[in-house]
C-alpha positions as a Markdown table, in Angstrom:
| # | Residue | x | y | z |
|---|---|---|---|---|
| 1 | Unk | 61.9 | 30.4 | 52.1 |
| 2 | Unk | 61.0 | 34.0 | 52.5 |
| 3 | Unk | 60.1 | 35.9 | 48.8 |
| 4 | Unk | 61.7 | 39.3 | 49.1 |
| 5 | Unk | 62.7 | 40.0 | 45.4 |
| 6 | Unk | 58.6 | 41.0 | 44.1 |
| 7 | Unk | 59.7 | 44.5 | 42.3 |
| 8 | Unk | 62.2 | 42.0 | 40.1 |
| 9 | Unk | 59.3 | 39.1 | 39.0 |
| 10 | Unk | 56.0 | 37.9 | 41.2 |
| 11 | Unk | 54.7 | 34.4 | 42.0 |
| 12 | Unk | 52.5 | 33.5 | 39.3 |
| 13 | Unk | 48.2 | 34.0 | 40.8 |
| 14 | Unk | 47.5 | 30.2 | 41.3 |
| 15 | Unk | 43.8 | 31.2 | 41.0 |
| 16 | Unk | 44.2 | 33.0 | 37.9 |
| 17 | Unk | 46.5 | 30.3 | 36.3 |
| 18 | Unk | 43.9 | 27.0 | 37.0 |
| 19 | Unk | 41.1 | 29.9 | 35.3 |
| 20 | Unk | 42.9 | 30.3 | 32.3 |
| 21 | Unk | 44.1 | 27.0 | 31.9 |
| 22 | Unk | 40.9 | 26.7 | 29.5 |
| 23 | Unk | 42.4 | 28.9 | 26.7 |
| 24 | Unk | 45.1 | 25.7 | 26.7 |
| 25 | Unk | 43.3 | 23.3 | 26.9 |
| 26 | Unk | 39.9 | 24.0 | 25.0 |
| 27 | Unk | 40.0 | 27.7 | 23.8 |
| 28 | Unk | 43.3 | 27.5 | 22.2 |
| 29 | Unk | 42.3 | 29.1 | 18.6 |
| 30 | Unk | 44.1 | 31.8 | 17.0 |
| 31 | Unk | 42.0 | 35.0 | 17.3 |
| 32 | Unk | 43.0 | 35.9 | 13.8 |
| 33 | Unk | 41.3 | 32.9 | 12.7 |
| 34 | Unk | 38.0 | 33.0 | 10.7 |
| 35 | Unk | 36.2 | 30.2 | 12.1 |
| 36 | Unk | 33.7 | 30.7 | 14.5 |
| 37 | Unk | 36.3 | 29.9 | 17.7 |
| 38 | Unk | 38.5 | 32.5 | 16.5 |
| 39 | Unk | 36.0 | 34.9 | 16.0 |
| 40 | Unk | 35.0 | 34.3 | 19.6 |
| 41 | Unk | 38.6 | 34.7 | 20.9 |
| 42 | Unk | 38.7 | 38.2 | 19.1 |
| 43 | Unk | 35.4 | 38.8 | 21.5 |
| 44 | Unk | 37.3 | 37.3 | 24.2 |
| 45 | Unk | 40.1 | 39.6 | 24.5 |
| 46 | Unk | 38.7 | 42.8 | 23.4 |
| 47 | Unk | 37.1 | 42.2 | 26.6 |
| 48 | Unk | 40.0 | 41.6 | 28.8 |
| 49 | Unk | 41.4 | 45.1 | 27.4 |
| 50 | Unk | 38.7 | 46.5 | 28.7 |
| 51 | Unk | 39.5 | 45.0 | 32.1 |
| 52 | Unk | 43.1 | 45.8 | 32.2 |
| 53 | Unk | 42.7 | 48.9 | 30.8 |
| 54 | Unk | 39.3 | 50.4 | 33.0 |
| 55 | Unk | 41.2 | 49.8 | 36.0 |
| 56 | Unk | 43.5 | 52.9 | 35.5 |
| 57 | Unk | 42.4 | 54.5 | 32.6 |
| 58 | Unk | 39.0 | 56.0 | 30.9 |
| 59 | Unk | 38.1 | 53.8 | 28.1 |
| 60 | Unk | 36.4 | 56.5 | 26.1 |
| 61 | Unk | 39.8 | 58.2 | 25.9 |
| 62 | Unk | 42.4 | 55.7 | 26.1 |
| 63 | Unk | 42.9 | 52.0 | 24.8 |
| 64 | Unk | 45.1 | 49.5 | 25.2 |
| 65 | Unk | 47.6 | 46.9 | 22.8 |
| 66 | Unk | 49.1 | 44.0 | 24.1 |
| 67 | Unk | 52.8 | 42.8 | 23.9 |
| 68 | Unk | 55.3 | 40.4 | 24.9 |
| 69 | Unk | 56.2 | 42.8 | 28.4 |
| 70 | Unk | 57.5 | 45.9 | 29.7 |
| 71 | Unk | 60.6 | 46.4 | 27.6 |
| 72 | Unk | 58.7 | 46.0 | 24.6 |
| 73 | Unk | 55.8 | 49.0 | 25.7 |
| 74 | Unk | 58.3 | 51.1 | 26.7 |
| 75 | Unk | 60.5 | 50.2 | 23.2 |
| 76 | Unk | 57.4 | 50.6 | 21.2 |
| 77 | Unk | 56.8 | 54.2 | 22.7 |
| 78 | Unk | 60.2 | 55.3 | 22.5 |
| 79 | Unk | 60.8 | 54.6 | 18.8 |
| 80 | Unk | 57.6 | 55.3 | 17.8 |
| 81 | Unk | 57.8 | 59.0 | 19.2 |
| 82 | Unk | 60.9 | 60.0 | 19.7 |
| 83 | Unk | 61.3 | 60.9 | 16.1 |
| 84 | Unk | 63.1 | 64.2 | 15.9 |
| 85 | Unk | 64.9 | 67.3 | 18.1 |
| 86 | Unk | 65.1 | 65.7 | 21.4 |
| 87 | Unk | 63.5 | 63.7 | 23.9 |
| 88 | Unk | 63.7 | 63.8 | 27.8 |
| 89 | Unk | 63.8 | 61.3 | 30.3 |
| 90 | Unk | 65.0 | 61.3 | 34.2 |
| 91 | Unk | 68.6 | 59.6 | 35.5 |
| 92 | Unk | 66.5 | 57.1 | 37.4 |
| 93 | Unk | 64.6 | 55.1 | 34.8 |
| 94 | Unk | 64.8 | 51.6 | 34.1 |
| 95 | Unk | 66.6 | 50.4 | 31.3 |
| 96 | Unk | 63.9 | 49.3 | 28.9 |
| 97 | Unk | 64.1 | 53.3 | 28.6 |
| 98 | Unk | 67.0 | 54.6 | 29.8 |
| 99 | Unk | 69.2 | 52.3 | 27.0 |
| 100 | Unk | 66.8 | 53.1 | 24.7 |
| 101 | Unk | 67.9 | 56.7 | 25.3 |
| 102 | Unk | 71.2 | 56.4 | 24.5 |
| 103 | Unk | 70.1 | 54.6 | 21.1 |
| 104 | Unk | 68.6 | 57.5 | 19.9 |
| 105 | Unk | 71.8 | 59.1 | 19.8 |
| 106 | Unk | 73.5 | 56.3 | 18.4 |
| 107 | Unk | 71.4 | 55.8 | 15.4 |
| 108 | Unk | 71.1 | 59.5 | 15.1 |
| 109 | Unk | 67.5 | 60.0 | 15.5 |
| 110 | Unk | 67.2 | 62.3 | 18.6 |
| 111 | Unk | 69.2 | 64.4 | 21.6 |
| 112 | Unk | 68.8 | 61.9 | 24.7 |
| 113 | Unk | 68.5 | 64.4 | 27.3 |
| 114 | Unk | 68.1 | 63.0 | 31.5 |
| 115 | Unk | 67.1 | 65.1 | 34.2 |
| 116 | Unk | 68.2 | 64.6 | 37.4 |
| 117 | Unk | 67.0 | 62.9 | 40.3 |
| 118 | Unk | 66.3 | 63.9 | 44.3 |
| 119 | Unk | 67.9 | 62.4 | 47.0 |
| 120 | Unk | 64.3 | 59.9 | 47.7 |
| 121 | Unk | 64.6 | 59.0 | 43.7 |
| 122 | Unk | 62.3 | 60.8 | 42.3 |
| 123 | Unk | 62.4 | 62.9 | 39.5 |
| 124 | Unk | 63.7 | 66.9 | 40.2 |
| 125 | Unk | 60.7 | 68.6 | 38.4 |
| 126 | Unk | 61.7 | 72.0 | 37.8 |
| 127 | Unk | 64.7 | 70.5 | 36.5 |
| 128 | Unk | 62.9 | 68.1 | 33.5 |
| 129 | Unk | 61.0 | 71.2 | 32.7 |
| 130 | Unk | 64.1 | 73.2 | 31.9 |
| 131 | Unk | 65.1 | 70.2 | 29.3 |
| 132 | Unk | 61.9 | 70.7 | 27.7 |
| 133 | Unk | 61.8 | 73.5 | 25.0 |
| 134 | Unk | 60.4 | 73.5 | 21.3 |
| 135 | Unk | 62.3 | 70.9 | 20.2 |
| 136 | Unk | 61.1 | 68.3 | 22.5 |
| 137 | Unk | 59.2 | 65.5 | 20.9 |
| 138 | Unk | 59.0 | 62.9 | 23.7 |
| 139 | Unk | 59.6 | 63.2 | 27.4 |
| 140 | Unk | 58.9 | 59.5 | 29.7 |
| 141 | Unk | 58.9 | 59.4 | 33.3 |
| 142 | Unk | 58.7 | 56.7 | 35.1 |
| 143 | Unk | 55.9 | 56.1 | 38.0 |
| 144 | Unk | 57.7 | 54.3 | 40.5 |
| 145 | Unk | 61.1 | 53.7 | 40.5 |
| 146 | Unk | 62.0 | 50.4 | 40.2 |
| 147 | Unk | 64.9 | 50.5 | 42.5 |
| 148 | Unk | 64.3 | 53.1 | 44.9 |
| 149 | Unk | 60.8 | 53.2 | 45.4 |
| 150 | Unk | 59.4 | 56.8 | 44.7 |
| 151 | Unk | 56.5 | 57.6 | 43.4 |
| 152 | Unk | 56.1 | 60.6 | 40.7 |
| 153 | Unk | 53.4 | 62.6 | 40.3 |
| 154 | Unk | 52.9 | 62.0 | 36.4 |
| 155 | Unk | 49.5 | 63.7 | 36.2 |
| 156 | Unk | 51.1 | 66.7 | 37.4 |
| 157 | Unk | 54.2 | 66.4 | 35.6 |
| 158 | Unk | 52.5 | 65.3 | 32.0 |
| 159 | Unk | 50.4 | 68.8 | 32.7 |
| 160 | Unk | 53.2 | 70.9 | 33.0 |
| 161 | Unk | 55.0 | 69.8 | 30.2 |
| 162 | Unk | 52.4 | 70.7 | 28.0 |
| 163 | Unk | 51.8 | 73.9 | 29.4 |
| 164 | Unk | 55.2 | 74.1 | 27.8 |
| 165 | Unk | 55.1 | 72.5 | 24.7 |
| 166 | Unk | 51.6 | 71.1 | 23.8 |
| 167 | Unk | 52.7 | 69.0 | 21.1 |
| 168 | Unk | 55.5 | 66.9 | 23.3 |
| 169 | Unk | 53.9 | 62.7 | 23.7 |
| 170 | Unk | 54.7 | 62.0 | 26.9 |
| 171 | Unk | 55.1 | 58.5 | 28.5 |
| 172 | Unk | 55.0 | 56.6 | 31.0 |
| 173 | Unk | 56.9 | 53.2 | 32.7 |
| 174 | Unk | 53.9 | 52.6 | 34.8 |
| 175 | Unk | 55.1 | 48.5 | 35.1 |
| 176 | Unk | 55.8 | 49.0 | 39.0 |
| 177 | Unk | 52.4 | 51.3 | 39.9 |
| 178 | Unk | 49.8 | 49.0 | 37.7 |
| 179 | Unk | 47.6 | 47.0 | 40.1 |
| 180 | Unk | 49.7 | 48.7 | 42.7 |
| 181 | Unk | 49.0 | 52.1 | 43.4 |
| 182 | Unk | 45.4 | 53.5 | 43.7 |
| 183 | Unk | 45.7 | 56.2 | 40.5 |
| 184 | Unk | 43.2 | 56.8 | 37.3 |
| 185 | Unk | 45.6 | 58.4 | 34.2 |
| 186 | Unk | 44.9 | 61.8 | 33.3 |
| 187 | Unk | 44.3 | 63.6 | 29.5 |
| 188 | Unk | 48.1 | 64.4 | 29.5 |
| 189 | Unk | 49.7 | 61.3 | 29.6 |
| 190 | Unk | 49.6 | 59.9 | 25.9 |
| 191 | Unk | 51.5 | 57.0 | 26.6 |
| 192 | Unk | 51.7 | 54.2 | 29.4 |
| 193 | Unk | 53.7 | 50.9 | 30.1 |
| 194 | Unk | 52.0 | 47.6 | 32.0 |
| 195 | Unk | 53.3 | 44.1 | 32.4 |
| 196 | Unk | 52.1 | 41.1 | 34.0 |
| 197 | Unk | 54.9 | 39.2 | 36.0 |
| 198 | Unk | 54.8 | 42.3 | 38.7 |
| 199 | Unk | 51.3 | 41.6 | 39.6 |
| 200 | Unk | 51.1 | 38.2 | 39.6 |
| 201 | Unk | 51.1 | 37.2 | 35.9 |
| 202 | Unk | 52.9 | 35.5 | 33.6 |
| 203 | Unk | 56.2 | 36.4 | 32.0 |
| 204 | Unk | 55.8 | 37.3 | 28.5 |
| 205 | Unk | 52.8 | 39.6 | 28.6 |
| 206 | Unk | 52.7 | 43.0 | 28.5 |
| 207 | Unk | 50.8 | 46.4 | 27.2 |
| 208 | Unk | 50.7 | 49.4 | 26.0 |
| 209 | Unk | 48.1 | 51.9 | 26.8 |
| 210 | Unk | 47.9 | 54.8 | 24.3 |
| 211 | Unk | 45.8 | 57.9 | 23.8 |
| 212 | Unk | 42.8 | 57.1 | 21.6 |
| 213 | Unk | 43.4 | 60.1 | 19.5 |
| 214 | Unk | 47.6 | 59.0 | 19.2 |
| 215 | Unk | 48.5 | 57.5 | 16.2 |
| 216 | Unk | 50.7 | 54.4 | 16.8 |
| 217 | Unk | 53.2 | 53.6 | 14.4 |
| 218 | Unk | 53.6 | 49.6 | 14.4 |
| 219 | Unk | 56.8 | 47.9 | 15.8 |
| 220 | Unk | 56.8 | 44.7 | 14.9 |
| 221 | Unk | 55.4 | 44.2 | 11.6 |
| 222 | Unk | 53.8 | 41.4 | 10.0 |
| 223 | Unk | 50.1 | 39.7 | 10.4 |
| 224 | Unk | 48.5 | 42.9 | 11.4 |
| 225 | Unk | 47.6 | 41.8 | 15.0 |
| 226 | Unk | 46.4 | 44.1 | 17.4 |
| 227 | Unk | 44.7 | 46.2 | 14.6 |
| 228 | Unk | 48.0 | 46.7 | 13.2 |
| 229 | Unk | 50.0 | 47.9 | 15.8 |
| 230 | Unk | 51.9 | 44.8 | 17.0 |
| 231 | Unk | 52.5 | 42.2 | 14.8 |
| 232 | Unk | 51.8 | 38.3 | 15.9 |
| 233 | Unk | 49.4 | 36.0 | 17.2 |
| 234 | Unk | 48.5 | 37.1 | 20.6 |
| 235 | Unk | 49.3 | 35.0 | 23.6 |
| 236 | Unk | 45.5 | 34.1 | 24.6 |
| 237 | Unk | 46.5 | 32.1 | 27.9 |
| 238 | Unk | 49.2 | 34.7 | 29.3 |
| 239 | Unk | 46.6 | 37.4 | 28.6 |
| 240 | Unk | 43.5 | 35.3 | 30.4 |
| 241 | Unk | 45.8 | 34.7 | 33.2 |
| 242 | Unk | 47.0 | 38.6 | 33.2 |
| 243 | Unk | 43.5 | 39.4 | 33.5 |
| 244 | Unk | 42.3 | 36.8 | 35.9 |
| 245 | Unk | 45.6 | 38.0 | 38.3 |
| 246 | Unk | 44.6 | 41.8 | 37.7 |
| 247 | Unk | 41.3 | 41.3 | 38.9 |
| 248 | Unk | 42.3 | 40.1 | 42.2 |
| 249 | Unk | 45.3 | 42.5 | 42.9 |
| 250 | Unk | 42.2 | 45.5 | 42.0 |
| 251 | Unk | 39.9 | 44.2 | 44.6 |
| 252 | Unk | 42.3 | 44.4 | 47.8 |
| 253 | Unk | 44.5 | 47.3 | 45.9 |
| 254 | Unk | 43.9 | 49.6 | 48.6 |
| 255 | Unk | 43.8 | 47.3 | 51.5 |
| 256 | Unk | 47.2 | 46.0 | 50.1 |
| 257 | Unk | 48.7 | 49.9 | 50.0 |
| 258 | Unk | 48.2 | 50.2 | 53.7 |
| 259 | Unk | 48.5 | 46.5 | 55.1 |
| 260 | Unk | 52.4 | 46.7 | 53.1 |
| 261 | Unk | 53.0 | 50.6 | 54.2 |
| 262 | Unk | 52.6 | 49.1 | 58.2 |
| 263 | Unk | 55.1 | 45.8 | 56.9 |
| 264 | Unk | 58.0 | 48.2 | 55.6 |
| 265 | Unk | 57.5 | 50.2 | 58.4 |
| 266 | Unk | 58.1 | 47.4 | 60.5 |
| 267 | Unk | 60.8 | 46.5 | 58.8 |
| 268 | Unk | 63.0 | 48.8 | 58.5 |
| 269 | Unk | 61.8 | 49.6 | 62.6 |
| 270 | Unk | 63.8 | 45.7 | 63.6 |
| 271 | Unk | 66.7 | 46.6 | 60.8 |
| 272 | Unk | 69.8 | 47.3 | 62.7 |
| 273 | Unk | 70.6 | 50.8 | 62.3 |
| 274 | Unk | 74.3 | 50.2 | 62.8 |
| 275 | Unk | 74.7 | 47.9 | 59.6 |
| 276 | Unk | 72.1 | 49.9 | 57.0 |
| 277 | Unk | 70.6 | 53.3 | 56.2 |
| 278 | Unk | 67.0 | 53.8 | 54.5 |
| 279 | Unk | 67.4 | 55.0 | 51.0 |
| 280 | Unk | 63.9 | 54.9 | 50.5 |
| 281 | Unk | 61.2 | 57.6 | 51.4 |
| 282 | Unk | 58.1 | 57.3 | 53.6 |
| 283 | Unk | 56.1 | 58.7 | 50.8 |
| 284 | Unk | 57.2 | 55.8 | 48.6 |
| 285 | Unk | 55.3 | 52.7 | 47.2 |
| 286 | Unk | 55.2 | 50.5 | 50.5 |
| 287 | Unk | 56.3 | 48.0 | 47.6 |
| 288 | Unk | 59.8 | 49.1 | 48.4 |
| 289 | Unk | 62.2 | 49.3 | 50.6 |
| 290 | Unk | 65.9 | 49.8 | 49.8 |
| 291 | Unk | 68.5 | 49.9 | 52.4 |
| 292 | Unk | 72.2 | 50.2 | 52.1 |
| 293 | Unk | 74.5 | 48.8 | 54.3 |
| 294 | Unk | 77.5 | 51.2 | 53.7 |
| 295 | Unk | 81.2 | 49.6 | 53.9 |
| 296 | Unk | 79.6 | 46.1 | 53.2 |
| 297 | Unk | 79.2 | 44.6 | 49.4 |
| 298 | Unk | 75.3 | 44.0 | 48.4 |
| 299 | Unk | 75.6 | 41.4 | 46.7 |
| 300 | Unk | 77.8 | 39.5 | 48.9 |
| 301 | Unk | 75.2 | 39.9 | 51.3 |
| 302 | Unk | 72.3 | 38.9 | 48.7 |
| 303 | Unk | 74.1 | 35.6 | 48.6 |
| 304 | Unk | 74.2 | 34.9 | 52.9 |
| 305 | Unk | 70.7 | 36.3 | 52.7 |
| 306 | Unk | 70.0 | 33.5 | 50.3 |
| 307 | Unk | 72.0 | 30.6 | 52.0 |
| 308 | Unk | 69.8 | 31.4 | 55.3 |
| 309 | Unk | 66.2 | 31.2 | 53.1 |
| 310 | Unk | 65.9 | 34.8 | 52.4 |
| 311 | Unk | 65.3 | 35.9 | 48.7 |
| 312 | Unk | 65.8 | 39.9 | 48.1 |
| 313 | Unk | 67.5 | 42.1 | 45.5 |
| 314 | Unk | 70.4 | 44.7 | 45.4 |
| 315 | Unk | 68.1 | 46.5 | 42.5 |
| 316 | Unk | 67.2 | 45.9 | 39.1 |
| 317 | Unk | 67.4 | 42.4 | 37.9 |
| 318 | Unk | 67.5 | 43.6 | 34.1 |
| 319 | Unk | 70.6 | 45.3 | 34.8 |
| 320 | Unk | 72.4 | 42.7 | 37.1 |
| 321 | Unk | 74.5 | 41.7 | 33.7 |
| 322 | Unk | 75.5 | 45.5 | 33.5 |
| 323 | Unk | 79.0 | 46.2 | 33.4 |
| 324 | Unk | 78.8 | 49.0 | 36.3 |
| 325 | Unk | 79.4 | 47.3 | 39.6 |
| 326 | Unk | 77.4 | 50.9 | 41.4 |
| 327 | Unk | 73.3 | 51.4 | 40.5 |
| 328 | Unk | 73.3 | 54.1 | 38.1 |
| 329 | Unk | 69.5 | 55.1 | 40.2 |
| 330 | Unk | 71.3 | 55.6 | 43.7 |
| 331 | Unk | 74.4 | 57.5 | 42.1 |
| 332 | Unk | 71.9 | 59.5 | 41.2 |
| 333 | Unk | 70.2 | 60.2 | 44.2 |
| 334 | Unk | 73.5 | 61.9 | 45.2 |
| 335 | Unk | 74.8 | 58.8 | 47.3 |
| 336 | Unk | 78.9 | 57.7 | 46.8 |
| 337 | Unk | 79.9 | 54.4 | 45.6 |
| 338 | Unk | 80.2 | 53.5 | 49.1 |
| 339 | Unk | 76.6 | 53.6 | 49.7 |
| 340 | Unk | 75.6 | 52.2 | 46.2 |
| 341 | Unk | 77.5 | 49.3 | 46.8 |
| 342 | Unk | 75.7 | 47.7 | 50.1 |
| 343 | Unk | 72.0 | 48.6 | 48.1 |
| 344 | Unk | 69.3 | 45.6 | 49.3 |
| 345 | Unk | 65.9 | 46.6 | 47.7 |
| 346 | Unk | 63.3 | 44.4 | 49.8 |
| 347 | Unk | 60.3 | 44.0 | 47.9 |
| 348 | Unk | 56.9 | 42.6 | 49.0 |
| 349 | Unk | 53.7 | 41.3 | 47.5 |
| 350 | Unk | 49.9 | 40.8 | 48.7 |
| 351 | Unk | 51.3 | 37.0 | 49.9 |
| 352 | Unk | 54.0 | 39.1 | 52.3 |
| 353 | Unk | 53.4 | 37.9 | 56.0 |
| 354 | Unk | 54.3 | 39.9 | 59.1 |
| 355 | Unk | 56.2 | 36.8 | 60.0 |
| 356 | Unk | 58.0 | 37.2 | 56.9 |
| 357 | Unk | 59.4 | 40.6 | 57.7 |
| 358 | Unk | 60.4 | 40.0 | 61.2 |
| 359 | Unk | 62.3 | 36.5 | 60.1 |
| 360 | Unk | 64.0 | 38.8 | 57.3 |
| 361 | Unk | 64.8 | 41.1 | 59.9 |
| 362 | Unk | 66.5 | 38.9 | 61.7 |
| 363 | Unk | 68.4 | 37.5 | 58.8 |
| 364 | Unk | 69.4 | 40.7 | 57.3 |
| 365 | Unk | 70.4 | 42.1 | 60.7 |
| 366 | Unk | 72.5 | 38.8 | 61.5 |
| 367 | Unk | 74.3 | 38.6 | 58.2 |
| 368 | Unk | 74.9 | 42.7 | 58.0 |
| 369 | Unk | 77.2 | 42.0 | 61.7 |
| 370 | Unk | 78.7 | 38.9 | 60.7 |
| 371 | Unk | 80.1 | 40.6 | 57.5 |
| 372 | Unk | 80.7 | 43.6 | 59.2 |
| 373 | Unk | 83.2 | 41.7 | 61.8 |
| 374 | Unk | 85.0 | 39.7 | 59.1 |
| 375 | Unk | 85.3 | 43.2 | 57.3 |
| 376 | Unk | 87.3 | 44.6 | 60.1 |
């Protein structure tokens, strides 16, 4: 079987899952505990924040609380800030924000307001800048798109929409660019979403890095965890594991960056250029590579793909219950239905194998001209 489908969930680390079978089997206390174990748990993950956290971020300025995954960060930021006038976000987001979005309006608290993308995914700057005025309380932009693959500048971007309002809290979905993309956060971004299962974790584990100085309103209420911020005992093992997988995908980050750049280079090099077109940009994260394969039905194709041992995705997987047969992301690129509906988004990991890309090659290249002749 060839693993294609990496942006939607990753194969648990082996290494760091045999490490942190320990806080199973022997250091399995709750950290709120008094005892001396529990005490020593508390020690145990204020040091793994540290870890997560230093990789990206200055410790002195930023810190970092854990939750169950990406959804809940990005919930936790959302309606935690987006408390009044109105908050901006781009057309391309995933829908642990961009649904949240629309619930602001619903429960009345603030104007949802989306800026539009460009044709490679990313966010049209000048654009999100003109949604921002003096009314803006939040503004979240993603990192890298989940579907398409760009990459936004959100250093840049946090800076200049201070410059315009200074007292907006801006965010970031950073759950496809964390232990991914070489980057350190800068002063401007207030806000920034993590999760496990992308980078080789466990499902169920997530965080939230914040501003030191940013006050955190708590989501989920109850025990006090996480110094009162999130609610309930904290899931020791996931978060060893989390760690453990973090501190590999660091070491090789950069190696990784140009070893998969080369793979989806190659790949969409053997893809038949008379079944699909590249949707994604060369400037992208080499993560990603979506193709369409216009005239022909994704998903249809998803399930040959499948049937022949190849794995891959037609987008997000948290919105493949959505009622909307066309990505909302590639609509918004400025692409018809046409072209939304043959999307593949290939999507590789560290474990990715040139032999891997040139057998899906094949695949993809067979099963695009065998549709194609039965659609004629």
């Amino acid at each position: 079987m060839i693993y294609l489908d990496n942006a939607a969930t990753t194969k648990p680390n082996k290494g760091a899952f045999d490490r942190a079978t320990a806080y199973v089997t022997e250091k399995f206390y709750n950290p709120s505990a008094l005892y001396k174990e529990g005490f020593a748990m508390q020690g145990e993950l204020k040091k793994a924040r540290s870890v997560l956290l230093s990789r990206v971020a200055d410790e002195s300025a930023f810190e970092l609380v854990f939750t169950s995954c990406g959804t809940e960060s990005d919930n936790q930021a959302i309606f935690s800030f987006a408390r009044r006038g109105n908050a901006v976000t781009t057309a391309g987001e995933h829908s642990a924000v961009s649904v949240a979005f629309h619930e602001l309006k619903t429960r009345g608290i603030a104007e949802p307001r989306f800026a539009p993308l460009n044709k490679d995914g990313s966010v049209n700057v000048e654009k999100l800048l003109a949604l921002v005025d003096e009314k803006t309380s939040f503004v979240s932009v993603m990192h890298v798109n989940n579907e398409i693959g760009a990459i936004n500048d959100i250093n840049k971007i946090a800076k200049l929409v201070k410059e315009k309002n200074p007292r907006v809290i801006f965010h970031s979905d950073g759950v496809q660019a964390y232990g991914k993309l070489p980057f350190k956060l800068a002063k401007e971004v207030d806000l920034y979403s993590i999760s496990a299962h992308k980078i080789g974790g466990l499902k169920g584990v997530g965080a939230l890095i914040k501003r030191k100085s940013l006050v955190l309103p708590a989501y989920l209420i109850g025990g006090g965890q996480e110094s009162g911020r999130r609610s309930g005992t904290e899931n020791t093992f996931g978060i060893m594991q989390f760690v453990y997988a973090a501190e590999e995908k660091f070491a090789t980050i950069k190696e990784d960056y140009a070893r998969l750049t080369d793979y989806r280079e190659r790949l969409w090099e053997l893809l038949d250029k008379e079944v699909y077109i590249r949707l994604s940009a060369e400037n992208g994260t080499p993560y990603i590579l979506s193709v369409s394969a216009q005239g022909l039905r994704g998903e249809i194709l998803l399930h040959m793909a499948d049937d022949k041992g190849l794995i891959v995705g037609t987008g997000s997987a948290c919105s493949s219950n959505a009622k909307n047969r066309y990505s909302k992301v590639v609509l918004a690129c400025g692409y018809d239905e046409k072209t939304a509906d043959g999307v593949l988004r290939l999507s590789f990991s560290p474990e990715t194998t040139e032999e891997d890309v040139e057998r899906a090659a094949r695949i993809l290249n067979e099963i695009g001209l065998d549709l194609k002749k039965r659609m004629k």
